[in-house]
Each structure stands twice: as C-alpha cells, then as structure tokens.
TORPA-4810 file (N, C-alpha, C, O; in nm, 3 decimals):
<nodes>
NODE_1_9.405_11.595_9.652_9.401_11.454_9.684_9.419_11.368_9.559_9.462_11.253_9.571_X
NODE_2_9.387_11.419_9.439_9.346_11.327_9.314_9.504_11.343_9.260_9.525_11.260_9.172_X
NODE_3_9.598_11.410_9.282_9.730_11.401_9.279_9.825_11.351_9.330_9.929_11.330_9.268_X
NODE_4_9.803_11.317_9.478_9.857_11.201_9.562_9.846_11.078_9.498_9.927_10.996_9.454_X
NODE_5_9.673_11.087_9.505_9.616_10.941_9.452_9.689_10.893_9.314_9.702_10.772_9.297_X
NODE_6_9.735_10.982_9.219_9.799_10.970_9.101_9.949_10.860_9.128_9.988_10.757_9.073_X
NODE_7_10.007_10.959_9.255_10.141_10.944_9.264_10.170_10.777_9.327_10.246_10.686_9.295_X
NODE_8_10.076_10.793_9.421_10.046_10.688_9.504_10.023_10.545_9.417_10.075_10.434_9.429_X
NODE_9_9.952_10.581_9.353_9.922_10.436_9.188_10.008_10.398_9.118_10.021_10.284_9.074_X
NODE_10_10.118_10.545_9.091_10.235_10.481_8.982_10.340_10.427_9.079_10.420_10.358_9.017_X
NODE_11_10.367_10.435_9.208_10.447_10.339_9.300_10.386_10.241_9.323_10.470_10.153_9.340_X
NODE_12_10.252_10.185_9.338_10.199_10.061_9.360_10.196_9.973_9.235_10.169_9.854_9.251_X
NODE_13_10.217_10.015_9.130_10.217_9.973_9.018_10.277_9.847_8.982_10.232_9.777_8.892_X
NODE_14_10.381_9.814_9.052_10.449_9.679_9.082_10.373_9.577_9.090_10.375_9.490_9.002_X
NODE_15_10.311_9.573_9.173_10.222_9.500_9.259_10.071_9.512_9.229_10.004_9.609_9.263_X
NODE_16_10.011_9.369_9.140_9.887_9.398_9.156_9.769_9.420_9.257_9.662_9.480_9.247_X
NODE_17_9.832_9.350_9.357_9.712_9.388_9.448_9.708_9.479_9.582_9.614_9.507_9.656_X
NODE_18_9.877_9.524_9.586_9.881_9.641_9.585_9.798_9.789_9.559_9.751_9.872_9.637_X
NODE_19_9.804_9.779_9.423_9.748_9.848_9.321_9.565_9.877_9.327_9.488_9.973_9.319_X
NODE_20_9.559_9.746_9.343_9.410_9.705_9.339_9.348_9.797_9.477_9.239_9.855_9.482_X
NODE_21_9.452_9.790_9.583_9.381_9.812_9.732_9.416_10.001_9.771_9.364_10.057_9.867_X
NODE_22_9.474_10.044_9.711_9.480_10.214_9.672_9.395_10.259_9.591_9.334_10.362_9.619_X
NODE_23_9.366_10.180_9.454_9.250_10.243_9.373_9.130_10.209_9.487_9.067_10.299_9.543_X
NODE_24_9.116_10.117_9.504_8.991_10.154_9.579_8.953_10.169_9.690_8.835_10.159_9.720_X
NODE_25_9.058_10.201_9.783_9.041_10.309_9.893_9.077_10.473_9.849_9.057_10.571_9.921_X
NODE_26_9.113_10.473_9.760_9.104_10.630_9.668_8.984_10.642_9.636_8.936_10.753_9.660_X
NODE_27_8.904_10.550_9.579_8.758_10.586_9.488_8.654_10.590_9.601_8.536_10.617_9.578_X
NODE_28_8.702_10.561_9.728_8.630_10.594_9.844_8.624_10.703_9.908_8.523_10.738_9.970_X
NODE_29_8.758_10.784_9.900_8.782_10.860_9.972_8.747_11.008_9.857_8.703_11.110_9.909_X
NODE_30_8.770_11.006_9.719_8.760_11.107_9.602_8.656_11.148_9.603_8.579_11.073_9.663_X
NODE_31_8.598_11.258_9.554_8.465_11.310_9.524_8.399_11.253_9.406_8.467_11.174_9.342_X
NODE_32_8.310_11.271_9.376_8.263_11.186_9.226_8.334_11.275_9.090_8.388_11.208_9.001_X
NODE_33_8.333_11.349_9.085_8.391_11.442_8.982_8.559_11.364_8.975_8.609_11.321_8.871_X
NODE_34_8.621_11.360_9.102_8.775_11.345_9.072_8.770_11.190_9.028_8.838_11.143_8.937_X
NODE_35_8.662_11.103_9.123_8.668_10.953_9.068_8.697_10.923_8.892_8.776_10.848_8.836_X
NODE_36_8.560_11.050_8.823_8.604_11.015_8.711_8.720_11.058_8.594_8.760_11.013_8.487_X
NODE_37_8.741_11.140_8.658_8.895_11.194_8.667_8.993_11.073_8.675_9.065_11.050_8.578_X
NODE_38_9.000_10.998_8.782_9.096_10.904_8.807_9.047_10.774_8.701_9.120_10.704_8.631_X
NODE_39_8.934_10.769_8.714_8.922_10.676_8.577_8.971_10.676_8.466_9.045_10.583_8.433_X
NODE_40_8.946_10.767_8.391_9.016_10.838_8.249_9.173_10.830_8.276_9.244_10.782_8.188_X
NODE_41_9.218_10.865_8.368_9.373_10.863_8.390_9.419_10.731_8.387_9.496_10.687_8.301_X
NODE_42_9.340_10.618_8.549_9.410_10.473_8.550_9.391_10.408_8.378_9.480_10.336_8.333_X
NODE_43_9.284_10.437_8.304_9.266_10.363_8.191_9.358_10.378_8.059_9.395_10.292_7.979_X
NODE_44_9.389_10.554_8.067_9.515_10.577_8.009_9.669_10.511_8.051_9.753_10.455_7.982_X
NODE_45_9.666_10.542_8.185_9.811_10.505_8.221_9.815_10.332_8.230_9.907_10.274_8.172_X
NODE_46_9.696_10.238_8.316_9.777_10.137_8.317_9.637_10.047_8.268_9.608_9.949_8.337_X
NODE_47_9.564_10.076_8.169_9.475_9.998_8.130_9.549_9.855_8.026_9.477_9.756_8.006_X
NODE_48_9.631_9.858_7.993_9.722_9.765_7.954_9.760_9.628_8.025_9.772_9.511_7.988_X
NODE_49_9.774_9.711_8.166_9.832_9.583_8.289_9.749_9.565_8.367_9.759_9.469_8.444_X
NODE_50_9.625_9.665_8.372_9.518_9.668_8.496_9.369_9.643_8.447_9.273_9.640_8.524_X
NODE_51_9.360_9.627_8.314_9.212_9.652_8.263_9.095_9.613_8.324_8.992_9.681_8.325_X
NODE_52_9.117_9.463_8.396_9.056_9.401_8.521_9.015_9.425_8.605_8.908_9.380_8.644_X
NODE_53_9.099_9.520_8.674_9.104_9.543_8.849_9.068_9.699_8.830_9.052_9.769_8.930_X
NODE_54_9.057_9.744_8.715_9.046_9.900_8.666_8.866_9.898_8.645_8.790_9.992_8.670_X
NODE_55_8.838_9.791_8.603_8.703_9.774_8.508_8.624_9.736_8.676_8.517_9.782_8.716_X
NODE_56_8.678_9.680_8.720_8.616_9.606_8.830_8.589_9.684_8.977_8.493_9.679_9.054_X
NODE_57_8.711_9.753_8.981_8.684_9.853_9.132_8.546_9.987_9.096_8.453_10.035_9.160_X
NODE_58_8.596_10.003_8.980_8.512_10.142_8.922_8.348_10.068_8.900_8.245_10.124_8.935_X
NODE_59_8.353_9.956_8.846_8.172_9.927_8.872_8.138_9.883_9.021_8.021_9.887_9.059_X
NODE_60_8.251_9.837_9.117_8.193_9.830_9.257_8.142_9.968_9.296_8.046_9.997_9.368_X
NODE_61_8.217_10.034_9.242_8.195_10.177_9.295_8.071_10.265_9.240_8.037_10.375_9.282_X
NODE_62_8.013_10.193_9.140_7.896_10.211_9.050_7.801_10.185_9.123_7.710_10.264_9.150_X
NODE_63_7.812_10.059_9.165_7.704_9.958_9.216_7.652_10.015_9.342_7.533_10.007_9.373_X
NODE_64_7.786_10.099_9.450_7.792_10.113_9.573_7.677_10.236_9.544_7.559_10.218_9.576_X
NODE_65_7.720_10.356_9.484_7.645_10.461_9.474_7.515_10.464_9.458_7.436_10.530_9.525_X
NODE_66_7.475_10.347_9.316_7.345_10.345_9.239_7.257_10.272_9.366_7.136_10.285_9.346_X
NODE_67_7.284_10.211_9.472_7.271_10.095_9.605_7.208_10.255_9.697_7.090_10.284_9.720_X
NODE_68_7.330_10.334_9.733_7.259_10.434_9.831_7.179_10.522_9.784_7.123_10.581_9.876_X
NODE_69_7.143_10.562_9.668_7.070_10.642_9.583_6.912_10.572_9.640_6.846_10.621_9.732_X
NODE_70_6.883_10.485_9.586_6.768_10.412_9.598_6.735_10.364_9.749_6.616_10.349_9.779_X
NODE_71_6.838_10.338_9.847_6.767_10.372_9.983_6.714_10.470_10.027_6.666_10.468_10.141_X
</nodes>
C-alpha cells in the first residue's frame, strides 16, 4: 500500500490540494510504521513545495492518535 501511496503523491503533485487530500486519506488508511515511512519520504521528495500541508496533515494525525490513546 505504502507504494501506491508513493505513486499516487507524485501524480497529485500538481495540485496542492489535490495532494493535500491523498496524503491524508493515506495516513488514514497506512499502519503507523508505514505512516512514518511516508513521512521521511513526503519530506524528502516534496518538502520544498509541501512543507505546510506535510507538517500539518502528519500532526493531525498526531493529535488523532495521542486523542484515542487517552480515551
């Protein structure tokens, strides 16, 4: 899946919010191990054009976890 999700990012890449709405229905659907996998990758590949929407989906996704932990 974390290879789709790869492939799937560098075609949305055009389009920011595009872009924005695959990373984070990917970081929903990934296991935690591949999430940070895909982190290290989006920050390599498009932290340049995305640093924002890169920085921003990945702490929703922080927030979401650290949220069900504590219920």
């Amino acid at each position: 899946m974390l290879k789709y999700t790869k492939f799937i990012l560098n075609k949305m890449s055009f389009d920011r919010l595009l872009f924005e709405k695959e990373l984070r229905k990917a970081i929903g659907l990934l296991s935690a191990i591949e999430v940070l996998e895909l982190r290290v990758w989006c920050e390599a590949q498009f932290g340049n054009d995305f640093q924002g929407i890169i920085a921003l989906a990945f702490a929703d996704q922080r927030y979401q976890c650290e949220t069900e932990l504590t219920e």
